[in-house]
C-alpha positions in Angstrom: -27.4 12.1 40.5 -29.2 12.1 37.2 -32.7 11.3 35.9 -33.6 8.9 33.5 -36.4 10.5 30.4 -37.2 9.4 27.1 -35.8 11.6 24.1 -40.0 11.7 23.2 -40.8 13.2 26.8 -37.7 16.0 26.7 -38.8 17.0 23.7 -42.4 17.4 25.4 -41.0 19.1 28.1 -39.2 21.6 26.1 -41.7 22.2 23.9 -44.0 23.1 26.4 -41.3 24.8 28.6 -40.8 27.2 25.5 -44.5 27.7 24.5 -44.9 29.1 28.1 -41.8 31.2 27.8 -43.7 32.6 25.0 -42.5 30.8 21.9 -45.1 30.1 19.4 -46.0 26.4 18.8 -44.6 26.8 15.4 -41.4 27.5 16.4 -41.0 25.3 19.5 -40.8 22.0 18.0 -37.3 23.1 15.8 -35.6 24.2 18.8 -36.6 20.8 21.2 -35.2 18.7 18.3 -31.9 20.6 18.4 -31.7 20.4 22.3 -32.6 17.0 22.9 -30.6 15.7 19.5 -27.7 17.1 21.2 -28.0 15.9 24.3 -28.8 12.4 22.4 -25.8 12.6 20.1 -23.6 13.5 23.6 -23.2 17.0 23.6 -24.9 18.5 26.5 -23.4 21.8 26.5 -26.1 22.4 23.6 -28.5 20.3 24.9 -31.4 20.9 27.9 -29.0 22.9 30.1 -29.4 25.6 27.4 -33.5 25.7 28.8 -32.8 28.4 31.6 -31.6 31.0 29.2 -33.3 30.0 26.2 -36.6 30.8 28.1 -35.3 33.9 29.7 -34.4 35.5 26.6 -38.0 34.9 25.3 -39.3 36.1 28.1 -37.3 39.6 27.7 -37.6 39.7 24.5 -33.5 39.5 23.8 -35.1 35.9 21.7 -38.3 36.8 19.9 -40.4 33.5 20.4 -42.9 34.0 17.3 -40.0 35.2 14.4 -40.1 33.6 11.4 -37.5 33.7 9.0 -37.6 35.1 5.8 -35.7 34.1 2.4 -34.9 35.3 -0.3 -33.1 34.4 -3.3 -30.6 36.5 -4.5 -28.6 34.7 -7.2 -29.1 31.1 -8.2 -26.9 29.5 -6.0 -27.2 32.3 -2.9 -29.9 32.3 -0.2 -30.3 35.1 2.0 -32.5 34.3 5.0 -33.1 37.0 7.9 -34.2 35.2 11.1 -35.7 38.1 13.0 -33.8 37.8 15.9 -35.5 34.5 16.5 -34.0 31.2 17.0 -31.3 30.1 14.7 -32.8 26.7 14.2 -36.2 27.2 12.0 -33.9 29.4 9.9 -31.1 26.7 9.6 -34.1 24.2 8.6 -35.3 26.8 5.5 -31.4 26.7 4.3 -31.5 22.8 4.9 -35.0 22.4 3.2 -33.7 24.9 0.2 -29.9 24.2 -0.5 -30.1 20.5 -1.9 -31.9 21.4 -5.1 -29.7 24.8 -5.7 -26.3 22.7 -5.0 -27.8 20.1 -7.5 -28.3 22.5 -10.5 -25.6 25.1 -9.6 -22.4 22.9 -8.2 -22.5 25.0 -5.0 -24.6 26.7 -3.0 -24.4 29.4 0.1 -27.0 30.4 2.5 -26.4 33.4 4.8 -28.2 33.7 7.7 -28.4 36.8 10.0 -30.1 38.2 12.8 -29.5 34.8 14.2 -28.9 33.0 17.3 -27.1 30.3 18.9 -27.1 27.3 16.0 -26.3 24.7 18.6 -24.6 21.8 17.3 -23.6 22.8 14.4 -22.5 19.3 13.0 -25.7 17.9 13.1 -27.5 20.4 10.2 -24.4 20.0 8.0 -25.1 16.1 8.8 -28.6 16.2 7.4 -27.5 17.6 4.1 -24.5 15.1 4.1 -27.3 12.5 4.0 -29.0 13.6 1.3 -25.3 13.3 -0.5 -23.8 16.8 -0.4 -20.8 17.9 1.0 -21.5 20.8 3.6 -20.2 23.3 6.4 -21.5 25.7 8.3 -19.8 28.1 10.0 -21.4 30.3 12.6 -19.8 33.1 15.2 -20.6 33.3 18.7 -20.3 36.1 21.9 -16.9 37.0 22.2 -14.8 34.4 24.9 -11.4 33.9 23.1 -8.8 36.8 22.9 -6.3 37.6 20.4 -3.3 35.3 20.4 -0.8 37.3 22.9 -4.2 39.3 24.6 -6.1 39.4 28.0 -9.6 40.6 26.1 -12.0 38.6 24.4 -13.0 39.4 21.0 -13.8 36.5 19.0 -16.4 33.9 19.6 -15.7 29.9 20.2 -16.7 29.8 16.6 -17.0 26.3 15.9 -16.0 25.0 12.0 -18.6 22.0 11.3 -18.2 20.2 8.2 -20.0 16.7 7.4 -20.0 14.5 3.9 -21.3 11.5 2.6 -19.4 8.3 3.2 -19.9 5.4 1.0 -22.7 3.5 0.2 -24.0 2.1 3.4 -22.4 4.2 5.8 -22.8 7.1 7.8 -21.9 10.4 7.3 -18.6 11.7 8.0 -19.1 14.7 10.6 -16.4 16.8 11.9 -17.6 19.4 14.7 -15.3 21.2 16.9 -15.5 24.5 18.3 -11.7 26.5 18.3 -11.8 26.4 22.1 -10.4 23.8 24.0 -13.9 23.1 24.7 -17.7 24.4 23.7 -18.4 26.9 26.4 -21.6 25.1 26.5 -19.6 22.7 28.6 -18.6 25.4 31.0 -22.5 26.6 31.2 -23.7 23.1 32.3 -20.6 23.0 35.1 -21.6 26.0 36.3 -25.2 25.6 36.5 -24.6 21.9 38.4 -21.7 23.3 40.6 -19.1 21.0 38.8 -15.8 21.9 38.4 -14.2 21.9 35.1 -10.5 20.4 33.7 -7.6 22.9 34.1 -6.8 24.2 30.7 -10.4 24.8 29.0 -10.4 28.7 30.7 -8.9 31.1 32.4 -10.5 33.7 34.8 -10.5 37.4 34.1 -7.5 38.1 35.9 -5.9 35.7 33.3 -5.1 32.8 35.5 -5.8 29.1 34.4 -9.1 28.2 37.0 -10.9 25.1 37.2 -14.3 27.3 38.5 -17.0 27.3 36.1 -17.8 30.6 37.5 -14.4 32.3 37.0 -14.7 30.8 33.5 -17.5 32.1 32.5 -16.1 35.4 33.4 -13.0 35.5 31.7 -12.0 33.6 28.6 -11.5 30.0 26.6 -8.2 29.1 25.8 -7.9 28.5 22.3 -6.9 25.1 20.5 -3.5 25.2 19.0 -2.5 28.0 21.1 -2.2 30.8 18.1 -3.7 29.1 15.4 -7.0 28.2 17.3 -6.9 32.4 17.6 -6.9 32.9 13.9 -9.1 30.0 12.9 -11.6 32.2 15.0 -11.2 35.5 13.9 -11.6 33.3 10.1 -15.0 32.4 11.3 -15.9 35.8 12.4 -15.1 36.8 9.2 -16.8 33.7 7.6 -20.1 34.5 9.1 -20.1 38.0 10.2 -18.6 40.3 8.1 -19.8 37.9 5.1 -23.4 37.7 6.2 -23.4 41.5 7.6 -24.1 40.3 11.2 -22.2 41.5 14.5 -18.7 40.3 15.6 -18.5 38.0 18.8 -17.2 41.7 20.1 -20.2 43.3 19.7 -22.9 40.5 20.4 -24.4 40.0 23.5 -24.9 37.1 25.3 -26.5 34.2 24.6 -26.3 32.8 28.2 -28.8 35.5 30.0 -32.0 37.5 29.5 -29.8 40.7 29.5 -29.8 43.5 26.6 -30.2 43.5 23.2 -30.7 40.3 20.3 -26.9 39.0 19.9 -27.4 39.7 15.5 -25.0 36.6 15.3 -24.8 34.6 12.2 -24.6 31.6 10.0 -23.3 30.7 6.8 -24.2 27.3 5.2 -22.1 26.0 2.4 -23.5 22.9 0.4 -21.4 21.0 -2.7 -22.8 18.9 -4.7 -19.8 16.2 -4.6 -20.8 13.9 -7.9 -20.6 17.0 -9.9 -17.3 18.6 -8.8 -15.5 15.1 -9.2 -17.4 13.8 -11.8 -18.6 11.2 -10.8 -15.3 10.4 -8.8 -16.4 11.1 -5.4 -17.7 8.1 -4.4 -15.0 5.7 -5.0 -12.2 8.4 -3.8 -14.3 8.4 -0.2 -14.6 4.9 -0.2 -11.1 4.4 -0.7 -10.7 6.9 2.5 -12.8 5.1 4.5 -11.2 1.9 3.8 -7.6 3.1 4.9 -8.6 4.6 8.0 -10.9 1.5 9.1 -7.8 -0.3 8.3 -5.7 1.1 10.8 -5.5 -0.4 14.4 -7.5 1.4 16.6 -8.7 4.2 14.8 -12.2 5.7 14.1 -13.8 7.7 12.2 -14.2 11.4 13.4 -17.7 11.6 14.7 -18.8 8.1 15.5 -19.1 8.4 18.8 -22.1 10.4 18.5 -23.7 7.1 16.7 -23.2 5.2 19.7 -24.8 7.5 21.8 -27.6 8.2 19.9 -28.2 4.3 19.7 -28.3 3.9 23.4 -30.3 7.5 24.0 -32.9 5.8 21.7 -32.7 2.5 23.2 -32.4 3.4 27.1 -33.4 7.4 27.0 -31.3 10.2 28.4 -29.3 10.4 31.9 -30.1 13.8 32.8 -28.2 15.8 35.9 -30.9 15.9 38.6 -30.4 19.7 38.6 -31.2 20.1 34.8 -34.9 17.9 35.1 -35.6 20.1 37.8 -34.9 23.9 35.7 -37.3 21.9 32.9 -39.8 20.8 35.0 -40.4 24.3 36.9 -39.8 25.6 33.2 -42.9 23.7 31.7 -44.6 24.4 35.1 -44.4 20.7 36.1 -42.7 20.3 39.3 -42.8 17.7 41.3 -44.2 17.2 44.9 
């Protein structure tokens, strides 16, 4: 069963779910336009079934609701910003807000963020500066849940590698987002919180079995994409975001699913090109041209388009919503129903 609500209402909702949590107002906002985007653009796994936790760890102070994150230039085309062990989302909107103008006058241009957070769906910040004509990615490390190709133990996080870039004149961005999991354990979170099973092959339980239980999946670990090579494109995102930004590996983070311990410390790093300058003026006939021969092709798409679709008809009709997940927001923003 699922629940029909506007995208303006969730966001209401949320807000007000995380301002009781203990989020300031300031902060609040960033974060419901992540979740409910997500869940617009068809990604729920980093959408409102993120609520339960999210609030929790405000509440224990494992999220701390009131940071705000602090920049700092350190060379003309390199932002450091420290989130405070806050949300990831305000911080990723200073490196959004700040990297345009430093890609424009140096070519390039890097923010770091650490002390961070979950940074959700990661395609949709490197699609904002794709719309304002740069060439991004982001890459950003996560609580361990894959092992070592040949391993039982988890080290490395899903790690997703986002990338987005401006298409030609009149079309949307190109976004690629993919987390190097079969799936976004996100997916596995909302299964288990709606007692839904899962597909065999996104996990396997801690014994090392293949499971279909969201449960047993949580508990054990993701099976990577590509078998072996889906292991190393992780452990080149931990080093992409971690080791480069000084944060902790997906080894030593805690989780970002429960109220439990310490701040995670995970990290971002945000790459923006400016695409005119490093192909003099070329890019935008060359991507053109791309566009063109794919579009040509029978029955291919463009990666990414679906989420166009389903933005359209979240903004036309509103969200379908598991019953289960209105009621965790409701009772979060202490407005359940009779």
């Amino acid at each position: 069963m699922t629940i029909s609500i506007s995208l303006a209402e969730a966001e209401r909702l949320v807000v007000k779910a995380l301002i009781a949590a203990g989020t300031s107002r300031e902060n609040a906002p960033p974060v419901a336009r992540a979740l409910v985007g997500a869940e617009a653009s068809g990604q729920p796994g980093h959408g409102l079934s993120r609520m339960p936790s999210y609030t929790a760890q405000v509440k224990t102070g494992k999220v701390r609701g009131d940071a705000l994150p602090v920049s700092e230039l350190v060379r003309p085309g390199l932002l450091r910003i420290d989130a405070g062990h806050g949300f990831a989302y305000p911080a990723i909107d200073v490196a959004i807000d700040t990297l345009p103008e430093m890609a424009r006058q140096n070519g390039i241009a890097l923010a770091a963020i650490r002390r961070s957070h979950h940074f959700g769906q990661g395609g949709a910040h490197c699609e904002k500066l794709a719309d304002l004509g740069l060439v991004a990615m982001i890459f950003g490390n996560a609580p361990k849940a894959i092992a070592p190709w040949g391993a039982g133990k988890a080290l490395f996080g899903t790690n997703p590698i986002c990338f987005a870039a401006p298409g030609p004149e009149g079309s949307p961005s190109l976004v690629i987002d993919f987390a190097v999991s079969r799936v976004a354990k996100g997916k596995i979170m909302a299964a288990h919180r709606t007692g839904a099973q899962i597909p065999e092959g996104w996990a396997l339980d801690r014994d090392g079995n293949p499971t279909t239980d969201a449960a047993a999946a949580m508990a054990g670990t993701m099976v990577p994409i590509g078998e072996a090579k889906g292991a190393a494109l992780a452990m080149m995102i931990e080093v992409l975001s971690a080791a480069l930004v000084g944060a902790h590996f997906g080894f030593e983070a805690n989780s970002v699913f429960d109220g439990d311990g310490d701040p995670p410390n995970l990290s971002q790093t945000i790459l923006a090109i400016d695409p005119g300058l490093a192909s003099n003026g070329a890019y935008w006939e060359r991507v053109a041209t791309l566009f063109e021969e794919i579009e040509g092709l029978e029955d291919a798409r463009l990666p990414g388009s679906r989420r166009l679709e389903a933005r359209e008809t979240a903004e036309r009709e509103g969200l379908n919503v598991p019953a289960q997940i209105m009621e965790d927001l409701r009772r979060l923003a202490g407005e359940n129903e009779a």
